[in-house]
N, C-alpha and C positions, 0 to 999 in steps of 0.2 A: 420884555418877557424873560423870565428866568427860569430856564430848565438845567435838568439832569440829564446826562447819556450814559448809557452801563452800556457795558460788550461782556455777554456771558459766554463764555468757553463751556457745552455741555460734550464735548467731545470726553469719552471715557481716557479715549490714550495720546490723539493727538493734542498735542501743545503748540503754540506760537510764540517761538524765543525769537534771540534780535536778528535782523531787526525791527521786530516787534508788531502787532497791529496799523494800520493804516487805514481811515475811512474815510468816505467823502459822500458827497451828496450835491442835489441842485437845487437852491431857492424856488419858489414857486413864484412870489413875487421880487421884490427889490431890495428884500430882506438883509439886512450886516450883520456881523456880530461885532458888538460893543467891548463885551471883554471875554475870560475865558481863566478857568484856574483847573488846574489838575491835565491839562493838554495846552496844545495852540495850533493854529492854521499857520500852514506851511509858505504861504504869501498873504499879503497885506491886500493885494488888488489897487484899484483906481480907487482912493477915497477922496477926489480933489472938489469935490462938492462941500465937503466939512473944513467947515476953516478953523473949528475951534476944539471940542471934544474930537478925536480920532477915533473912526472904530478900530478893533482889533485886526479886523479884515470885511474887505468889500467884496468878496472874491465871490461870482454867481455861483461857483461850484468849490469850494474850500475844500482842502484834502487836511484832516486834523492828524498829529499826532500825539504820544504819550510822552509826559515831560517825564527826564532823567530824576535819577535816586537822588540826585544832590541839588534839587531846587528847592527856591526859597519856601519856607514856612506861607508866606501869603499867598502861594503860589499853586500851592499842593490842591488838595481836595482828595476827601475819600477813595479807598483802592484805587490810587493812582498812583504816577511817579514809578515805574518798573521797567522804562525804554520800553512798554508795550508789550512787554513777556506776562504769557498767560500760559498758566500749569493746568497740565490735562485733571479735567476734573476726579477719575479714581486716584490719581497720584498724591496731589494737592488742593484739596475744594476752596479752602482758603484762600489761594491764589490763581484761582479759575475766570476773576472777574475784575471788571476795571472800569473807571467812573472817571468823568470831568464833570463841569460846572460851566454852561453856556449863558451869555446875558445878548438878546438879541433884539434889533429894533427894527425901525420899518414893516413894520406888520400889517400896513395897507387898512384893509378892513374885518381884519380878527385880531383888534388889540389884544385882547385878553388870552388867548390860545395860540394864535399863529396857526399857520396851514403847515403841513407834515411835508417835510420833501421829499426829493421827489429822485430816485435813481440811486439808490445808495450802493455804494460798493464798499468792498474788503479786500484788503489786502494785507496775508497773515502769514508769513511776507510774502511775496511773489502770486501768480497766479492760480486759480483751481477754485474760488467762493464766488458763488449766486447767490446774493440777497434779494429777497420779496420786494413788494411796496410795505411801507410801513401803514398798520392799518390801527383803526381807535379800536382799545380795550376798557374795561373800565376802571375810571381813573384810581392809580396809585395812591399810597400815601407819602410823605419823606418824612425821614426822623430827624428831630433836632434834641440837642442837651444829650448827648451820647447815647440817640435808643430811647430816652424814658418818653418825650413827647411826641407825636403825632401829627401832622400836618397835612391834612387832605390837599392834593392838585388840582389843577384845573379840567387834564388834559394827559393820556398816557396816550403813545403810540409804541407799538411793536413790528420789527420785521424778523423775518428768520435769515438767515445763511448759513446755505448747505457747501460743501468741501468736494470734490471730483476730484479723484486723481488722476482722471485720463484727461481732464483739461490741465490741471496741474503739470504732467510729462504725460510728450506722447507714448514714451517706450518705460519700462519698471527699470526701478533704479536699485533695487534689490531681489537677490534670488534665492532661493531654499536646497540644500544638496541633503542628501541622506545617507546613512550607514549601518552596519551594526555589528554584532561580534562574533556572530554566525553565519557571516559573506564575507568576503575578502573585497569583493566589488562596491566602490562607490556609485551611489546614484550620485549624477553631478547636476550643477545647472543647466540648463538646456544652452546647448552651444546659439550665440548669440542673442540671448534672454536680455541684454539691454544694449544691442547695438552689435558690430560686428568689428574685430580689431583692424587696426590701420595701425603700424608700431611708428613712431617717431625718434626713437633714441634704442636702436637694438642693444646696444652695452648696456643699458639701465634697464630694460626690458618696457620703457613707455610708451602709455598709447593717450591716447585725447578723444574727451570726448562732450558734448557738449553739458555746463553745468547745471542745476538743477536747483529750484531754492525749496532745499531743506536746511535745519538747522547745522549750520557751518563757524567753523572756527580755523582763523588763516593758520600758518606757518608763526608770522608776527604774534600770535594774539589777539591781533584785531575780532573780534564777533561780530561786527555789525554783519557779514556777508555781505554788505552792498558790492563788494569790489570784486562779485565774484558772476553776479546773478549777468546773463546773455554771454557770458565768457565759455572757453574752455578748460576742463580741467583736467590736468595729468593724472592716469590711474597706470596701475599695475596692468600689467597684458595679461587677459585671461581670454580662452575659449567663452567665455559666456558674458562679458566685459562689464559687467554689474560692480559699482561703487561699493556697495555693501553685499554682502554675505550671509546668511544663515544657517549654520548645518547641526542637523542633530543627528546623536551617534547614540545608538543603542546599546550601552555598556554590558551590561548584567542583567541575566532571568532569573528574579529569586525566585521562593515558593509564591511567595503574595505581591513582590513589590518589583518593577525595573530601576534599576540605575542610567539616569538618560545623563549624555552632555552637552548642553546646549552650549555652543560658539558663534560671537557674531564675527565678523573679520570686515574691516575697513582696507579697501585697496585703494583709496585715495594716495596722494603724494603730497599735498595741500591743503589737508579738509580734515579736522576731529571735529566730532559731533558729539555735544554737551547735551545731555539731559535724554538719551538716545532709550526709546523702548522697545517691546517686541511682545507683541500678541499673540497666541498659541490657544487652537481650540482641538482640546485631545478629550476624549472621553474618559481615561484615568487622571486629569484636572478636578474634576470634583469629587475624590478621595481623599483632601486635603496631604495632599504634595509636601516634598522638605525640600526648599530650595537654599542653598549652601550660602553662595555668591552674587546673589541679585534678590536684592526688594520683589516680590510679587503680590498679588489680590487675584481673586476671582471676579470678573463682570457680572452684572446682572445678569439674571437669566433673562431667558428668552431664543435660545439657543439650543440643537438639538443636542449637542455636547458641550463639555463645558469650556469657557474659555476664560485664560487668564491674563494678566497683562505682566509682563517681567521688566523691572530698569533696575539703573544703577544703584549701589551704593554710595552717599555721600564721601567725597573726600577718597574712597575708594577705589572704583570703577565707574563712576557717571560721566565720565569721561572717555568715549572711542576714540582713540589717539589715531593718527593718519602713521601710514609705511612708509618707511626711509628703507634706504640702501642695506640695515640691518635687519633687515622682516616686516614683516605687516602686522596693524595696529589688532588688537583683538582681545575681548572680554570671554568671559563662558564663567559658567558656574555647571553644578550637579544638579538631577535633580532626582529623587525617590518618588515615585509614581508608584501607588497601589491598584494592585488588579483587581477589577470590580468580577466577582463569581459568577453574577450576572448576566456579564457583555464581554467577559474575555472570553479571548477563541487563541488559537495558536494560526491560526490562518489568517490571508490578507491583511497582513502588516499592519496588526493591533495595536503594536508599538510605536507607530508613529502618529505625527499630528494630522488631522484632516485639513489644516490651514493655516500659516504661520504670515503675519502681517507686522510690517513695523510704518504705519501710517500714510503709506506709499503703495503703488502698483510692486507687485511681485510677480516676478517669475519661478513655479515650483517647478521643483525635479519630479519626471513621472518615475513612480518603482516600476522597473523591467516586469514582466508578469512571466515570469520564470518559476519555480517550484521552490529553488534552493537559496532566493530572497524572501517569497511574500510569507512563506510558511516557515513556522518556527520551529527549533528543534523542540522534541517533546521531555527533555531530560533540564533538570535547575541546578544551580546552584544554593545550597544551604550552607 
């Protein structure tokens, strides 16, 4: 039997960079796979039954993954070949999806279909994805001759998986602080919002704390992150001990419009973070915004306010650099937000987000409910 497997990425913001996808599943029956193009199983298994054709793997439970950018042409197969890197679908749709080409035997007594297996799992990377059972839909078609023809199958099955970030980390691995230009007072992270300091190296100011598999890039260069995941990683000593950072600062009140600055700040020692987003659902978002220094979109609605998703710039800032000894790693742009006539109020802290998320548990900073925060002065700048 000859099938297709696709891995769609519907996630608007989260992505799965390297190292990349990982899936598996269990045979129902005694099923091999023969060959395999645009992936491959990670062991061969026991195949000493075949003395002549070898399958590709005998493995009851094969864990596949995504063949590198520089395999052979016979090898390849549609949206394939990416190390398993799948671009969040608002950012890149194009690159949201990913296919191999399975040839499987042993099929007992459904030659022609094969029975659906059975326990699948994901791993994109690390842990946090529950997949379904894979159930019958009706059946697909495949295209052949670039798209123009048509090829009815035999047999479609679908599973879904869903992403937790509280199985993903027990504790948020980023936090939210606030500001603005009419308080001198910061709202901070809540003190120990991902863990509590333990200092290791007082002259460097280090602490440890244990790693976390998001998208990571060594010191070396290295990306794969593998040599990182069940490890500890050195950060920066803070009161609230959070990897990442979020602050938005209330710059300016015009007549119609605030000037915000969003910053993110990486206090890793070890760890920049490629392809890095950050989600913000603010109710002056759907006034169509000017953001300076980062790519954004709006999400679909569905939401009681609007929410946008913000990343890097190519070649630019798509890259959160990790802190050394000379300061911490960190991106921001502007951003011009218009006042909706509406829904603006000068009270309870109009100007900030109702929620800011970069595809992980967060810890937000609460505003003091003080007078000379939540409430804004009533006088602009023009």
């Amino acid at each position: 039997m000859q099938a297709k497997v696709t891995i769609q990425n519907f996630f608007q913001y989260r992505h799965v960079d390297k190292p990349g996808w990982q899936i598996g599943w269990i045979w129902q029956q005694n099923e091999v796979i023969w060959s395999m193009n645009g992936a491959f199983a990670t062991e061969q298994g026991n195949c000493s039954n075949y003395k002549t054709d070898i399958p590709h793997s005998c493995k009851k439970d094969p864990e596949i993954l995504d063949l590198m950018p520089d395999a052979s042409s016979e090898n390849k197969s549609e949206d394939c070949c990416r190390s398993g890197v799948l671009d969040a679908l608002a950012i890149n749709p194009s690159k949201s999806s990913s296919s191999f080409g399975i040839k499987v035997g042993n099929l007992g007594g459904a030659p022609s279909s094969g029975h659906p297996p059975l326990n699948l799992t994901l791993k994109a990377p690390g842990p946090g994805y529950t997949c379904g059972p894979l159930k019958s839909v009706d059946p697909t078609v495949s295209l052949d001759f670039g798209g123009k023809r048509q090829r009815q199958v035999f047999r479609t099955w679908k599973a879904i998986c869903t992403h937790s970030s509280f199985l993903a980390s027990e504790t948020p691995v980023c936090c939210v602080s606030l500001s603005s230009f009419y308080n001198p007072e910061i709202t901070s992270c809540p003190k120990c919002s991902c863990g509590c300091r333990e200092v290791t190296d007082k002259n460097f100011g280090t602490c440890l704390r244990p790693a976390y598999p998001i998208t990571a890039k060594s010191p070396t260069g290295d990306n794969s992150g593998a040599n990182f995941m069940g490890a500890l990683d050195p950060v920066k000593c803070t009161d609230h001990m959070c990897p990442i950072r979020v602050h938005w600062h209330v710059k300016t009140s015009y007549v119609d419009h605030w000037r915000i600055k969003l910053t993110i700040t990486n206090y890793n020692y070890q760890r920049s973070f490629s392809n890095w987003n950050v989600l913000v659902q603010h109710p002056g978002l759907s006034m169509n915004p000017i953001t300076y220094s980062f790519n954004s979109t709006l999400l679909q609605p569905g939401f009681r306010d609007a929410v946008a998703l913000f990343w890097g710039i190519a070649f630019v800032n798509e890259e959160l650099i990790a802190t050394d000894k000379d300061g911490v790693g960190s991106v921001s742009t502007e951003i011009l937000l218009e006042k909706d006539s509406e829904s603006f109020t000068f009270k309870n802290g109009w100007a900030f987000p109702r929620r800011e998320l970069g595809g992980q548990k967060v810890a937000f900073g609460l505003i003091p409910m003080t007078v000379n925060f939540t409430i804004l002065p009533s006088w602009t700048i023009i």
